[in-house]
N, C-alpha and C positions, 0 to 999 in steps of 0.2 A: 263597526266591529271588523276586526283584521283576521282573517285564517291564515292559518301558516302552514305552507306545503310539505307534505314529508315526501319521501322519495318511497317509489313503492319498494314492498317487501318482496327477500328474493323467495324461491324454492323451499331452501338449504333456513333459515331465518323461519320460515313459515313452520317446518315440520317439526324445529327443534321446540318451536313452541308448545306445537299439538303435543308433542313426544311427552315435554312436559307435563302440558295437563292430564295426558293419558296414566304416566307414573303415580301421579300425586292419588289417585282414584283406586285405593287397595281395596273397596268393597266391589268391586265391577269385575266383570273378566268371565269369560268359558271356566274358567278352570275354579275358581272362586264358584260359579253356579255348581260344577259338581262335586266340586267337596260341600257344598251344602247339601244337597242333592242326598247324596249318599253316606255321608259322616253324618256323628251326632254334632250337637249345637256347642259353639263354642264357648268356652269358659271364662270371663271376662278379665275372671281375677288371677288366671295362668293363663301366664303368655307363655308364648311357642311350644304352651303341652301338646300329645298329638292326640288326633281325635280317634274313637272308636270308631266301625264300620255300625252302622245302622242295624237293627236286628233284620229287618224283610232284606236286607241286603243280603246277609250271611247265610238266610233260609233260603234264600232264591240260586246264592253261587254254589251250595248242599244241593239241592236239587237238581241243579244243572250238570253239577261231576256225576252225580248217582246216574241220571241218566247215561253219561257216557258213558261212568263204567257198567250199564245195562246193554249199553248199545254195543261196547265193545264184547262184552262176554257173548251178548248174541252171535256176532258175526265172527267168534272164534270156535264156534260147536261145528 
């Protein structure tokens, strides 16, 4: 059997590769986790509709203003 030598790969060649398989992977990603995260589940049969915010999401960022506007009213008496 004969092997046949490649020349190695450079830098530049290597990362366009990864870059590649990186792009091709649209279920992966930080940002993809928190749009799961925190939106509702997507729609399979609309594409590019947008999603709602979750209900505990909208009660927790209610909560969070009420307090500040509790906190602020406090510290304006």
């Amino acid at each position: 059997m004969r092997e046949e030598t490649r020349a190695p790969l450079t830098v530049k060649e290597v990362h366009a590769a990864a870059s590649a398989l990186l792009r091709e992977r649209h279920h992966m990603g930080f940002r993809n986790f928190l749009g799961d995260l925190l939106l509702e589940s997507r729609d399979p049969f609309r594409r590019g509709a947008r999603r709602q915010l979750k209900r505990w999401v909208g009660v927790l960022i209610g909560v969070f203003l009420l307090g500040l506007l509790v906190l602020y009213y406090s510290h304006m008496r």
